[in-house]
PDB file of N, CA, C and O in Angstrom:
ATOM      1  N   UNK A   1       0.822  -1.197   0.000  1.00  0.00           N
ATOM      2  CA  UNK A   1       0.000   0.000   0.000  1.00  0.00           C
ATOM      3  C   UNK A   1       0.865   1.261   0.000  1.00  0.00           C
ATOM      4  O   UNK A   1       0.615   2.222  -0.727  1.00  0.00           O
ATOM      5  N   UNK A   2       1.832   1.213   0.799  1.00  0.00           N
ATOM      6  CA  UNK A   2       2.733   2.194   0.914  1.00  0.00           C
ATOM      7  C   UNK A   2       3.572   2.417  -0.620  1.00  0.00           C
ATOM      8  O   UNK A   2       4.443   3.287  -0.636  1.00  0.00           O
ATOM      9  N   UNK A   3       3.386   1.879  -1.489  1.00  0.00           N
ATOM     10  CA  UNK A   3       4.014   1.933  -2.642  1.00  0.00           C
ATOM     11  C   UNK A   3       3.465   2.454  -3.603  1.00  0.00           C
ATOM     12  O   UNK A   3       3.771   3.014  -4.656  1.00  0.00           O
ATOM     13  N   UNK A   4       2.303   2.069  -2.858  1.00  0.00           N
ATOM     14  CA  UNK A   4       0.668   2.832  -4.255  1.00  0.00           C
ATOM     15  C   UNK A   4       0.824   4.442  -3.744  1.00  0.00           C
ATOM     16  O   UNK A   4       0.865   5.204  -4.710  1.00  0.00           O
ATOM     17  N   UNK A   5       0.895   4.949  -2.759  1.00  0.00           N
ATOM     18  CA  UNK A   5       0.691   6.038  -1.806  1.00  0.00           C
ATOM     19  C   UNK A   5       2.160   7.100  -2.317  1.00  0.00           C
ATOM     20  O   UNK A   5       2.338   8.301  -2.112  1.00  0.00           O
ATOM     21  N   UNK A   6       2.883   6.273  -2.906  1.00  0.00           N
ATOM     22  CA  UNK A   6       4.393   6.709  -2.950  1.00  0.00           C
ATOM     23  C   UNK A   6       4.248   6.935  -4.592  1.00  0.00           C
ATOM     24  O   UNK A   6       4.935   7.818  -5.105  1.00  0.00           O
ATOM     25  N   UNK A   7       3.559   6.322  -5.226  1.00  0.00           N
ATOM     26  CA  UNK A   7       3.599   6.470  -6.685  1.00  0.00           C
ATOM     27  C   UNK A   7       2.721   7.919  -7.099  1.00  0.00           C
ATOM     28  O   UNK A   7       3.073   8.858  -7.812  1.00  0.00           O
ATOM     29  N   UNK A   8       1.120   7.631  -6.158  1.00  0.00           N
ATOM     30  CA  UNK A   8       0.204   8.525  -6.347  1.00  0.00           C
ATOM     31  C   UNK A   8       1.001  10.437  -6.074  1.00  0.00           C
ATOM     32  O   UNK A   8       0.951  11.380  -6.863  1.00  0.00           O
ATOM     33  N   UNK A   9       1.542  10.387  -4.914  1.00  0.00           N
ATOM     34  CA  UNK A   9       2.196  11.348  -5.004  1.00  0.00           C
ATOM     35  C   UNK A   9       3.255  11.626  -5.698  1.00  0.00           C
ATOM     36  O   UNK A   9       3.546  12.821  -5.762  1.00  0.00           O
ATOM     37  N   UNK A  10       3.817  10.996  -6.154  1.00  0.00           N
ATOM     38  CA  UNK A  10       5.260  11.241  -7.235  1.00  0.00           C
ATOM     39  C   UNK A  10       3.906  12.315  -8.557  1.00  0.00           C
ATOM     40  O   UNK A  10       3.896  13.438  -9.062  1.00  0.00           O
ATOM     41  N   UNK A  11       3.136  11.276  -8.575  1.00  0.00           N
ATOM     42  CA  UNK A  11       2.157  11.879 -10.012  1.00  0.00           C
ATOM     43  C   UNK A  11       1.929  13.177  -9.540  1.00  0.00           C
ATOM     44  O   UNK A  11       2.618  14.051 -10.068  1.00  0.00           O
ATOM     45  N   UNK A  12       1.034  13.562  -8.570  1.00  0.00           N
ATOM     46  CA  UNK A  12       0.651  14.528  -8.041  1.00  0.00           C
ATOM     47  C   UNK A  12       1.536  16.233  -8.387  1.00  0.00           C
ATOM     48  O   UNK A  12       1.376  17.272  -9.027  1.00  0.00           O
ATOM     49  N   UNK A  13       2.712  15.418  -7.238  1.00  0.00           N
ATOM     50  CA  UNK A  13       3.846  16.619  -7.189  1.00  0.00           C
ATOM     51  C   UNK A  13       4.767  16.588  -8.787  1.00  0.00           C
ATOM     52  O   UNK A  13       5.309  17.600  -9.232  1.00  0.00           O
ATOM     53  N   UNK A  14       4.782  15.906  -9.143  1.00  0.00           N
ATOM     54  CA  UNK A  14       4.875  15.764 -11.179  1.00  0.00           C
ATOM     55  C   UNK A  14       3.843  16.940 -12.113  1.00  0.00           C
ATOM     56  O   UNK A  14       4.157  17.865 -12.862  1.00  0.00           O
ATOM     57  N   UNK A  15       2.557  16.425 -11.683  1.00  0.00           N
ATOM     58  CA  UNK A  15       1.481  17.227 -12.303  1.00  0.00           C
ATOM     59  C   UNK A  15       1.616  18.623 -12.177  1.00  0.00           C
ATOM     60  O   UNK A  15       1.719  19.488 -13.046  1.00  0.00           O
ATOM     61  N   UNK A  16       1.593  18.728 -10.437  1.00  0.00           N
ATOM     62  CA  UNK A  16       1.540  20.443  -9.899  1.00  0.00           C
ATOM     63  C   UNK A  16       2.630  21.153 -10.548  1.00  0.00           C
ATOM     64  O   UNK A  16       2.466  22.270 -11.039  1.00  0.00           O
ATOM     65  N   UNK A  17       4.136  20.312 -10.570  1.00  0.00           N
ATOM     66  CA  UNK A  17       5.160  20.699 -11.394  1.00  0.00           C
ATOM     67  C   UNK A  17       4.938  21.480 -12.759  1.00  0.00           C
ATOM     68  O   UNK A  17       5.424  22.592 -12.964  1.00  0.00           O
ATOM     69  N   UNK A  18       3.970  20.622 -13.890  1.00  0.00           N
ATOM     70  CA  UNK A  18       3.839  20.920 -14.589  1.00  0.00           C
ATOM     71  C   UNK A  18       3.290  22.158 -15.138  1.00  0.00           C
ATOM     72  O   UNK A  18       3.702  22.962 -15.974  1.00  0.00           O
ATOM     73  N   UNK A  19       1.865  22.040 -14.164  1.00  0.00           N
ATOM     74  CA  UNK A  19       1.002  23.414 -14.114  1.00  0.00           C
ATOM     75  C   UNK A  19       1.877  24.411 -13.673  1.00  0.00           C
ATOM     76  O   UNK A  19       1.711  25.471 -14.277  1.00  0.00           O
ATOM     77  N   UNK A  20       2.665  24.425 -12.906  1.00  0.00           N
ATOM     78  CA  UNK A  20       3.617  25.926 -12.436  1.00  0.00           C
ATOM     79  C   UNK A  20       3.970  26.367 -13.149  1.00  0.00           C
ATOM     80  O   UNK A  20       3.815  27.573 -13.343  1.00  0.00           O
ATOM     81  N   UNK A  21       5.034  25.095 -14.358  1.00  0.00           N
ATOM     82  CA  UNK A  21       5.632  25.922 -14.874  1.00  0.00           C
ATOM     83  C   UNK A  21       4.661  26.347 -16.389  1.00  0.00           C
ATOM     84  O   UNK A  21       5.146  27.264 -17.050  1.00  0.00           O
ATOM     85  N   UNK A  22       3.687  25.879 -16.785  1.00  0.00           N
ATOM     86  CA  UNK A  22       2.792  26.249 -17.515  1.00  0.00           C
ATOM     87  C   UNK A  22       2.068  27.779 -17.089  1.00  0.00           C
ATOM     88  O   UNK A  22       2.061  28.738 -17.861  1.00  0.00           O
ATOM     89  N   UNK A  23       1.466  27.796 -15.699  1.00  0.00           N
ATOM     90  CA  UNK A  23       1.452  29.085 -15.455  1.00  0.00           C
ATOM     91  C   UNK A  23       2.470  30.569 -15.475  1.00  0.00           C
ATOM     92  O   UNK A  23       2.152  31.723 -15.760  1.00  0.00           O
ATOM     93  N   UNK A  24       3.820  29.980 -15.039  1.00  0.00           N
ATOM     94  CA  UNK A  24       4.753  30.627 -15.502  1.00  0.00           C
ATOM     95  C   UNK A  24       5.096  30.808 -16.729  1.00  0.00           C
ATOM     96  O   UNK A  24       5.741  31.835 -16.939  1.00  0.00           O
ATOM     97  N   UNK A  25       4.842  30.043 -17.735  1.00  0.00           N
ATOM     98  CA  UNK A  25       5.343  29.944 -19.430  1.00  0.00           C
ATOM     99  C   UNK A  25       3.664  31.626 -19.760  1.00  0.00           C
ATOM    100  O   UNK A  25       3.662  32.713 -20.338  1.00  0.00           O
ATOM    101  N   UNK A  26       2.654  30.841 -18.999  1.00  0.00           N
ATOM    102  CA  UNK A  26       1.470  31.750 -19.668  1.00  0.00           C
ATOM    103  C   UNK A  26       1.852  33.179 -19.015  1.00  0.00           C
ATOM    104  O   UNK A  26       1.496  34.099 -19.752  1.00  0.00           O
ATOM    105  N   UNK A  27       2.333  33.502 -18.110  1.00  0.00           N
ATOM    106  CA  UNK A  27       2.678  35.267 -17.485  1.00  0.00           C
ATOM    107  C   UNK A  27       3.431  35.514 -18.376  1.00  0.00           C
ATOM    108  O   UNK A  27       3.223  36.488 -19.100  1.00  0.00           O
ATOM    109  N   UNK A  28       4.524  34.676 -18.556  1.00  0.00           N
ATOM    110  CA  UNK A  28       5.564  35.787 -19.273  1.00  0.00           C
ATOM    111  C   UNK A  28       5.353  35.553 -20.925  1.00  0.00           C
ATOM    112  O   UNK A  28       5.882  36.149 -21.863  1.00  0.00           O
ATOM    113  N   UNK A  29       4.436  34.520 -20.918  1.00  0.00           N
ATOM    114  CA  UNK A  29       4.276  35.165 -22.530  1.00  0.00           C
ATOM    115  C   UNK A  29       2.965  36.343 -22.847  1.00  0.00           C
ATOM    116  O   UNK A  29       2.799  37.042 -23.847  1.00  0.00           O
ATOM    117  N   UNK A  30       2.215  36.256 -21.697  1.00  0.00           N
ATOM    118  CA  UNK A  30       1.190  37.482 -22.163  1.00  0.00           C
ATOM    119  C   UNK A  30       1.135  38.300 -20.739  1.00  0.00           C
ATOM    120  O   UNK A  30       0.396  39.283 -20.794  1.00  0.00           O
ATOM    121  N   UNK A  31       1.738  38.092 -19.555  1.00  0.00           N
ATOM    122  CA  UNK A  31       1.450  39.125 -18.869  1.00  0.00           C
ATOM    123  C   UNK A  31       0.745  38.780 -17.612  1.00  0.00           C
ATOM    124  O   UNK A  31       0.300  37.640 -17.481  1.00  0.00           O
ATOM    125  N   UNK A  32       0.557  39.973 -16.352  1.00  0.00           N
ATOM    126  CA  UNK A  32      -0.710  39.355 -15.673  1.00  0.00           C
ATOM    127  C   UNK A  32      -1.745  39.724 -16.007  1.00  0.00           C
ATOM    128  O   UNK A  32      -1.819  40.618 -16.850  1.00  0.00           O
ATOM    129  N   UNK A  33      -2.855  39.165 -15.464  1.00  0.00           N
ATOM    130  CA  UNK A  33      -3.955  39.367 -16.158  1.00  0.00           C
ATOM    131  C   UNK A  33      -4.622  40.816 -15.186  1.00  0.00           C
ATOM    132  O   UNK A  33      -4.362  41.184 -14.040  1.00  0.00           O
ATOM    133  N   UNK A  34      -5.621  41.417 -16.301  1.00  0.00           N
ATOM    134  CA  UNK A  34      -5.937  42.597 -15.402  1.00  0.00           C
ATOM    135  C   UNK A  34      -6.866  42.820 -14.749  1.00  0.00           C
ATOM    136  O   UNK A  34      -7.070  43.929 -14.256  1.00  0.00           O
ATOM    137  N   UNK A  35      -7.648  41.795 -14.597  1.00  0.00           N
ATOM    138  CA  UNK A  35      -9.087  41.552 -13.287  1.00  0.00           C
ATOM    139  C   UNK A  35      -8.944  40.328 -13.179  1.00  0.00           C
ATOM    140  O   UNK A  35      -8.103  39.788 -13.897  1.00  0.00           O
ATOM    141  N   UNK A  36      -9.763  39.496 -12.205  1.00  0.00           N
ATOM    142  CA  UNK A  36     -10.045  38.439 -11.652  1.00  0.00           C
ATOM    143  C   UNK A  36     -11.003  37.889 -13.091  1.00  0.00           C
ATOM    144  O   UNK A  36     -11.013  36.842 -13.740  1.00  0.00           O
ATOM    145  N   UNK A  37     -11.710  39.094 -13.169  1.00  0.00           N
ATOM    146  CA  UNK A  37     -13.006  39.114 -14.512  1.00  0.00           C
ATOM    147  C   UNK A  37     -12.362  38.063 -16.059  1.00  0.00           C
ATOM    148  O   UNK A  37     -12.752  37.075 -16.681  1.00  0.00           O
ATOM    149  N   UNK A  38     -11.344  38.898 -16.107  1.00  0.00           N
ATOM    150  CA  UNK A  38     -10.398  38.841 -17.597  1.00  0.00           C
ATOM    151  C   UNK A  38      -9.477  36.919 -17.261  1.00  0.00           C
ATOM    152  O   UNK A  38      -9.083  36.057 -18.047  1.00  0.00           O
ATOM    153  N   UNK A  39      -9.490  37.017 -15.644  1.00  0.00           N
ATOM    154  CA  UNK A  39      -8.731  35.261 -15.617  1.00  0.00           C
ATOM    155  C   UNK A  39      -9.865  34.469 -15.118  1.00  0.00           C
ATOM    156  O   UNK A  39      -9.838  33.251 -14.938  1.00  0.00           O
ATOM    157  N   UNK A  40     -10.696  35.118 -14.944  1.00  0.00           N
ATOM    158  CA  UNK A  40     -12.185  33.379 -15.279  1.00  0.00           C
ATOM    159  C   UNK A  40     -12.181  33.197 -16.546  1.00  0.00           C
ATOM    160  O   UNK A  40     -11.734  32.138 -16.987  1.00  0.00           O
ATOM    161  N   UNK A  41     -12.634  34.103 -17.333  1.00  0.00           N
ATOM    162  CA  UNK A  41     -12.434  34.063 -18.712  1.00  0.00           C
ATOM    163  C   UNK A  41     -11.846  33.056 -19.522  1.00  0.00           C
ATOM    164  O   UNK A  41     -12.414  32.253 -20.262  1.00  0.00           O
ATOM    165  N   UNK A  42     -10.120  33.260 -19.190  1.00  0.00           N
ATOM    166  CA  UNK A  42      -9.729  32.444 -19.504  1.00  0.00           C
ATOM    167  C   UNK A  42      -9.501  31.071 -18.900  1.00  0.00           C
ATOM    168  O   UNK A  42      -9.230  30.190 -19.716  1.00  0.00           O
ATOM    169  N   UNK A  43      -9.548  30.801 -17.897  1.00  0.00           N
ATOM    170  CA  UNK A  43      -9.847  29.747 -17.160  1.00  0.00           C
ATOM    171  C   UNK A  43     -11.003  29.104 -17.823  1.00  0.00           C
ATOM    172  O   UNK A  43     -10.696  28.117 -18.492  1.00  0.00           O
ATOM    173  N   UNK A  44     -12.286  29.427 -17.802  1.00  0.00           N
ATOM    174  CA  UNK A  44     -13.620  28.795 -18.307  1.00  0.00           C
ATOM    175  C   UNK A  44     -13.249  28.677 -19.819  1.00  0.00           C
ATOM    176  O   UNK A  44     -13.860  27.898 -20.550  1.00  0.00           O
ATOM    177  N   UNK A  45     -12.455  29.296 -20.173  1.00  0.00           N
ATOM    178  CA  UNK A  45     -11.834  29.170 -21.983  1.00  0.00           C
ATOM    179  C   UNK A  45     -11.392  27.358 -21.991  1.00  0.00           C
ATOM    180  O   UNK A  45     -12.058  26.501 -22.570  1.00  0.00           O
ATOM    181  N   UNK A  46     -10.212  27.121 -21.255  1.00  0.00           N
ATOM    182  CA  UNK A  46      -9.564  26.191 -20.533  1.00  0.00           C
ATOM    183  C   UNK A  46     -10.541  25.347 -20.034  1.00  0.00           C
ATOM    184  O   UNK A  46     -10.839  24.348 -20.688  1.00  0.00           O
ATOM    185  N   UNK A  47     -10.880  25.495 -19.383  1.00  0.00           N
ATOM    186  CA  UNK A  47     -12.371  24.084 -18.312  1.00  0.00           C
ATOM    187  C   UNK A  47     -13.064  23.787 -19.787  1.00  0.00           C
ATOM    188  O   UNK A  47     -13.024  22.616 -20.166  1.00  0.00           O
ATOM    189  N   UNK A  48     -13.693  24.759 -20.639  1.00  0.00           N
ATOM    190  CA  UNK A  48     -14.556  24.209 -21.795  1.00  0.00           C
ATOM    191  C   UNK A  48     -13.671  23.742 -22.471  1.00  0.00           C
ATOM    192  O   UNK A  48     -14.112  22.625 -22.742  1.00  0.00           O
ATOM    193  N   UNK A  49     -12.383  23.865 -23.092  1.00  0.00           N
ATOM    194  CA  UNK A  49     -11.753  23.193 -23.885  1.00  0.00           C
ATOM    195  C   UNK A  49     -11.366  21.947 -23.665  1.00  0.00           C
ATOM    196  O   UNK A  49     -11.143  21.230 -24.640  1.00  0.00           O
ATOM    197  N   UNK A  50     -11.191  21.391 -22.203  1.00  0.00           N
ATOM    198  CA  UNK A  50     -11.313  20.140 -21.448  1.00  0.00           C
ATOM    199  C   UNK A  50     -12.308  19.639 -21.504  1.00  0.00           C
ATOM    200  O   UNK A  50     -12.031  18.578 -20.944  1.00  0.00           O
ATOM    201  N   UNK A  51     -13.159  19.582 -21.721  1.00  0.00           N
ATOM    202  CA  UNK A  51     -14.813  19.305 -21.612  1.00  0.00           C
ATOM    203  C   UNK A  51     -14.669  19.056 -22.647  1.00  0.00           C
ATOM    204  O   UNK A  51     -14.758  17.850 -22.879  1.00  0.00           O
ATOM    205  N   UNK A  52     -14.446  19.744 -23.555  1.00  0.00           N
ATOM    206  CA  UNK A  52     -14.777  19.225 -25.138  1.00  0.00           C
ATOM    207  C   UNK A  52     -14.453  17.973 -25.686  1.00  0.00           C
ATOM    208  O   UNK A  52     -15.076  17.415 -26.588  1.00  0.00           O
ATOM    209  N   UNK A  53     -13.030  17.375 -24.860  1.00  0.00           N
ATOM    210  CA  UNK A  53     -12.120  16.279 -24.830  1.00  0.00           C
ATOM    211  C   UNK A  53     -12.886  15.206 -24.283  1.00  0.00           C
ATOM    212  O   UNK A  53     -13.264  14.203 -24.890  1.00  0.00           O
ATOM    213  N   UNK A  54     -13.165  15.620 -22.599  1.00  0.00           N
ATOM    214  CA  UNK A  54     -14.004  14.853 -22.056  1.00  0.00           C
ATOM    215  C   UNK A  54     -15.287  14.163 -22.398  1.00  0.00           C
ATOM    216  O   UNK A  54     -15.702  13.098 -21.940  1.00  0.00           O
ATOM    217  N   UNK A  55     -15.864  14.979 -23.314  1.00  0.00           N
ATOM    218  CA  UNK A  55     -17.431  14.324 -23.871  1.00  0.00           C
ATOM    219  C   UNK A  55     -17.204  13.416 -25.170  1.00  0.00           C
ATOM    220  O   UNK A  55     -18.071  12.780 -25.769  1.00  0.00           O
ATOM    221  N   UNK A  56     -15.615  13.516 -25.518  1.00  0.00           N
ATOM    222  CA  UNK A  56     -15.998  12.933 -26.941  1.00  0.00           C
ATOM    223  C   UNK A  56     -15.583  11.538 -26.671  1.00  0.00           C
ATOM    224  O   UNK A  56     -14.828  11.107 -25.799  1.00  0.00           O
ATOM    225  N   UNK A  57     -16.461  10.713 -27.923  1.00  0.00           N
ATOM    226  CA  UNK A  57     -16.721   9.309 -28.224  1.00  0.00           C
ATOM    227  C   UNK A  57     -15.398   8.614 -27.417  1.00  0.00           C
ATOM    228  O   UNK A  57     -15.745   7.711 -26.656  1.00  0.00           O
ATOM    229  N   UNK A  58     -14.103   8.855 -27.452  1.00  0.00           N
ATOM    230  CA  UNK A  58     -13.098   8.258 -27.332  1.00  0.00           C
ATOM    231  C   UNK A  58     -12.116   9.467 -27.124  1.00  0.00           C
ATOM    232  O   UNK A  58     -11.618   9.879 -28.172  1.00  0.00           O
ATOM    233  N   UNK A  59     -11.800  10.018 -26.144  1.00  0.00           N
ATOM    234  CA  UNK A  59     -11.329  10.698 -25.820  1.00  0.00           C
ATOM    235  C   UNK A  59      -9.761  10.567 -25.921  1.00  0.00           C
ATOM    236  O   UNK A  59      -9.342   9.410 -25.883  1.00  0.00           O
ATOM    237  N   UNK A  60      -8.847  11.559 -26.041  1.00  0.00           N
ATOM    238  CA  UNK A  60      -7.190  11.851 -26.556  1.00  0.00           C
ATOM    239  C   UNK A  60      -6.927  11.779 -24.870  1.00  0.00           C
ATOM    240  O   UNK A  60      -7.422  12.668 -24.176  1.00  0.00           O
ATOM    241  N   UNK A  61      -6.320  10.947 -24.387  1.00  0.00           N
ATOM    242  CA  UNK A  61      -5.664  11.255 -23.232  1.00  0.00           C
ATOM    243  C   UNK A  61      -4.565  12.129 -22.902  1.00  0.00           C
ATOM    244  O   UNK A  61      -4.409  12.555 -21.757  1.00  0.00           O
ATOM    245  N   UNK A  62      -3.859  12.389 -23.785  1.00  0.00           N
ATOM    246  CA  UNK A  62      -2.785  13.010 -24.413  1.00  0.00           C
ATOM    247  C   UNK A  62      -3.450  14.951 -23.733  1.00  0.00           C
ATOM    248  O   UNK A  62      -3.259  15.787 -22.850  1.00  0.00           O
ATOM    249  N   UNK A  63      -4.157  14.706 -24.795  1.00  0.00           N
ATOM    250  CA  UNK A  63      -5.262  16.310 -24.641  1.00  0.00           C
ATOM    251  C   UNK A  63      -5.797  16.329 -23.281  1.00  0.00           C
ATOM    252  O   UNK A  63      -5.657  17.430 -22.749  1.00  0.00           O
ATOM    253  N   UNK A  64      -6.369  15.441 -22.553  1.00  0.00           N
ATOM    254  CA  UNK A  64      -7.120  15.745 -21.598  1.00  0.00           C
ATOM    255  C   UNK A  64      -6.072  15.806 -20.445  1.00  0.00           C
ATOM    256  O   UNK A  64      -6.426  16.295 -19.373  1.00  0.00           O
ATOM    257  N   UNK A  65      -4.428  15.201 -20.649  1.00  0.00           N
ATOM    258  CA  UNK A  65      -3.623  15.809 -19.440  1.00  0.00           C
ATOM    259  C   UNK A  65      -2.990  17.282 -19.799  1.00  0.00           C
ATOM    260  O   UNK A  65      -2.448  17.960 -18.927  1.00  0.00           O
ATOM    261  N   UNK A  66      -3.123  17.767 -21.332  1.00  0.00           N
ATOM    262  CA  UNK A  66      -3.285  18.976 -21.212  1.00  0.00           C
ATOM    263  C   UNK A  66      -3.929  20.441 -21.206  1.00  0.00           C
ATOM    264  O   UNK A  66      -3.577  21.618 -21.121  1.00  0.00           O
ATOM    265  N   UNK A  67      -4.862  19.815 -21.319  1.00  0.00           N
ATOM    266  CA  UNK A  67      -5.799  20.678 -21.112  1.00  0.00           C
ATOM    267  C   UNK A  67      -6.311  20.965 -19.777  1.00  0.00           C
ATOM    268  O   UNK A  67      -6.792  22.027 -19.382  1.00  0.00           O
ATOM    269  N   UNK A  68      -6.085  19.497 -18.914  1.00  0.00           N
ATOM    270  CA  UNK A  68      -6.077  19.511 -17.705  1.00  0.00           C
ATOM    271  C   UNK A  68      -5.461  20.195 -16.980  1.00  0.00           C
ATOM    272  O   UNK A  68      -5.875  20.664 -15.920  1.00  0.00           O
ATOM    273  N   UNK A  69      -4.207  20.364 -17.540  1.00  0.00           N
ATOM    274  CA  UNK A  69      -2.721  20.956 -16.897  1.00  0.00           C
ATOM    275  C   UNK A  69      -3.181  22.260 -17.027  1.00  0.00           C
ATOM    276  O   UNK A  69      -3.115  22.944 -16.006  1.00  0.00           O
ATOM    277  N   UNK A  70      -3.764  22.927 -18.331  1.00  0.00           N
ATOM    278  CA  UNK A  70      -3.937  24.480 -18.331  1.00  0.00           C
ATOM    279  C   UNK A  70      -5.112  24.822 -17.181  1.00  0.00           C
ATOM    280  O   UNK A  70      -5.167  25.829 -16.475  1.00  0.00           O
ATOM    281  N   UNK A  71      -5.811  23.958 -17.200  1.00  0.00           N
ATOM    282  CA  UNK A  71      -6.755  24.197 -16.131  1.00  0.00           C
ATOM    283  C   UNK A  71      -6.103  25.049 -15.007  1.00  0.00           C
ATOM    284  O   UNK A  71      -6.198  26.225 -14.657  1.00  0.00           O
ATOM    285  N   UNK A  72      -5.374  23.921 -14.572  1.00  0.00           N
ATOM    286  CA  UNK A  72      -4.759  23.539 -13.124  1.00  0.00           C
ATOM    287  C   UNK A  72      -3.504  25.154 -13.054  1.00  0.00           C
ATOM    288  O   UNK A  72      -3.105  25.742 -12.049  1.00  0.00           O
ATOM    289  N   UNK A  73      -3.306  25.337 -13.991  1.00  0.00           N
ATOM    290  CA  UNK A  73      -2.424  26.426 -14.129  1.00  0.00           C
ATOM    291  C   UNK A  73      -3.384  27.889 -14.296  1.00  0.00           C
ATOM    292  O   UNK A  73      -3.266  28.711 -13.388  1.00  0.00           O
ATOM    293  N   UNK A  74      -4.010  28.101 -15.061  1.00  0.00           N
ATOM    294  CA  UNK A  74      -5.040  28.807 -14.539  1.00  0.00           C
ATOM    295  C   UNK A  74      -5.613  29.312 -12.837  1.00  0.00           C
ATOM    296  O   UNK A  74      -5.984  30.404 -12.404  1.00  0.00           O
ATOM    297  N   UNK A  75      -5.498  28.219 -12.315  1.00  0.00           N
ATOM    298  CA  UNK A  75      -6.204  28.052 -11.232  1.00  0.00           C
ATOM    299  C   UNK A  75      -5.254  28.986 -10.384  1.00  0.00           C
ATOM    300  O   UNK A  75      -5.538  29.963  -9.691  1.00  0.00           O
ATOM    301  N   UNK A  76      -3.831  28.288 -10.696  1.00  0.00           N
ATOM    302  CA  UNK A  76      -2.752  29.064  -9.679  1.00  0.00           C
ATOM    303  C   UNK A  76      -2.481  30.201 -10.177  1.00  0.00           C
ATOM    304  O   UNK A  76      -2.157  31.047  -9.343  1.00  0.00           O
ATOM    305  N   UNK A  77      -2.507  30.668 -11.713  1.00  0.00           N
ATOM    306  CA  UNK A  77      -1.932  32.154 -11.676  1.00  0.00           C
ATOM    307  C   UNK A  77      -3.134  32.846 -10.942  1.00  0.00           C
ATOM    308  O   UNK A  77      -2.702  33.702 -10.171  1.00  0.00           O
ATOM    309  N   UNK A  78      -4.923  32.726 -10.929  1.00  0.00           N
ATOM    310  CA  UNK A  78      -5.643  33.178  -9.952  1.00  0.00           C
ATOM    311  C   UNK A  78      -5.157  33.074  -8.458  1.00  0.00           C
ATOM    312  O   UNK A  78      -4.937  34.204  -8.023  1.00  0.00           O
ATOM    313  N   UNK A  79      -4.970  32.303  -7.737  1.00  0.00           N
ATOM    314  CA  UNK A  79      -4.791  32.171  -6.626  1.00  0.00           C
ATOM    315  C   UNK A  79      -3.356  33.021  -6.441  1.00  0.00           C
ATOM    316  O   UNK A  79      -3.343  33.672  -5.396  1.00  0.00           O
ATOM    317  N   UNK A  80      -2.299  33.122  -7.158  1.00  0.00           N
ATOM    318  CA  UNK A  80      -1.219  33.712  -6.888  1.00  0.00           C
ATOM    319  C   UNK A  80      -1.584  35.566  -7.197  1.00  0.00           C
ATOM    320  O   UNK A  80      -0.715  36.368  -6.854  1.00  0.00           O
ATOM    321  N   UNK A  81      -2.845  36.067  -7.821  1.00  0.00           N
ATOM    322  CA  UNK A  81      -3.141  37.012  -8.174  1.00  0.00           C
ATOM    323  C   UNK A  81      -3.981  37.750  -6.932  1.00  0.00           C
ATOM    324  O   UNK A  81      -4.056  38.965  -6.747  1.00  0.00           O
ATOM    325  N   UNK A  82      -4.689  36.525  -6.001  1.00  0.00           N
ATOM    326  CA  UNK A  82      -5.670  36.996  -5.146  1.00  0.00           C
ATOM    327  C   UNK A  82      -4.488  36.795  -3.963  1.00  0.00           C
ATOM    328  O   UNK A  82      -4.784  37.423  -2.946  1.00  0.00           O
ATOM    329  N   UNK A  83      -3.394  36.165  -3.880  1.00  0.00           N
ATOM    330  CA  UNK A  83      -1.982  36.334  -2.709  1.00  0.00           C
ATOM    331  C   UNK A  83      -1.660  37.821  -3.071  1.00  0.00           C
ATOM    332  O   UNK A  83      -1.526  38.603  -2.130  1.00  0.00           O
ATOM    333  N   UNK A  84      -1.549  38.195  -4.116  1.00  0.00           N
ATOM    334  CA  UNK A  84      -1.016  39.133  -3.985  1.00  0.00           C
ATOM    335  C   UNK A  84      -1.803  40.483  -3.830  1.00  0.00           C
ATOM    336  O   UNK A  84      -1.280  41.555  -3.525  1.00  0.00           O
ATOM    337  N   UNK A  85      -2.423  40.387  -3.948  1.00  0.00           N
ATOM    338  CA  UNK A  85      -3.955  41.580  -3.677  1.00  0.00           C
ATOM    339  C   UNK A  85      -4.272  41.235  -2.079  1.00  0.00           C
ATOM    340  O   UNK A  85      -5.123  41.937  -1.533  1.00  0.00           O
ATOM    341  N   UNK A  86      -3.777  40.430  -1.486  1.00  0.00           N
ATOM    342  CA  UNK A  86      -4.321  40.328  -0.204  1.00  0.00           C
ATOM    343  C   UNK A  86      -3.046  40.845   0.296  1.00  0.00           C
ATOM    344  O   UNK A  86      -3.333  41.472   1.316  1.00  0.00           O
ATOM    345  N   UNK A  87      -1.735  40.902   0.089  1.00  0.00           N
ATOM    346  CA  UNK A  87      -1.053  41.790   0.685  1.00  0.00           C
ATOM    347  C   UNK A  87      -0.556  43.284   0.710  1.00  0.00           C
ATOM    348  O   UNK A  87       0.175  43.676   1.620  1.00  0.00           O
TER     349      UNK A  87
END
């Protein structure tokens, strides 16, 4: 069990890896974003473009860990946007 527990997190902290630096690749190629308004936007751009993957007949796994990933990166340049507005 302890091996399953050891793998699941390798993925995990792998994944989050990924999204960082995806969120980082998305700032410095366009910037921060300039409302909370303007990064749902693109976030829900991202969640529907995952969805689109998700509903079809036979889905690209390929696509759905990246699209997933933009999700997940999304998520943090928000959360790193509302850290920094809270200080």
């Amino acid at each position: 069990m302890k091996e399953r527990t050891h793998a699941v997190e390798y993925f995990y902290r792998l994944m989050g890896d990924l999204a960082a630096l995806e969120a980082l690749r998305g700032h410095n190629a366009h910037g921060p974003h300039n409302s909370f308004h303007e990064a749902h936007s693109v976030l829900r751009e991202e969640f529907d473009e995952l969805w689109e993957e998700v509903k079809r007949r036979e889905p690209d796994m390929g696509k759905i860990e990246r699209e997933a990933t933009q999700v997940a990166a999304m998520a943090i340049r928000m959360a790193a946007m509302a850290r920094r507005h809270r200080q």
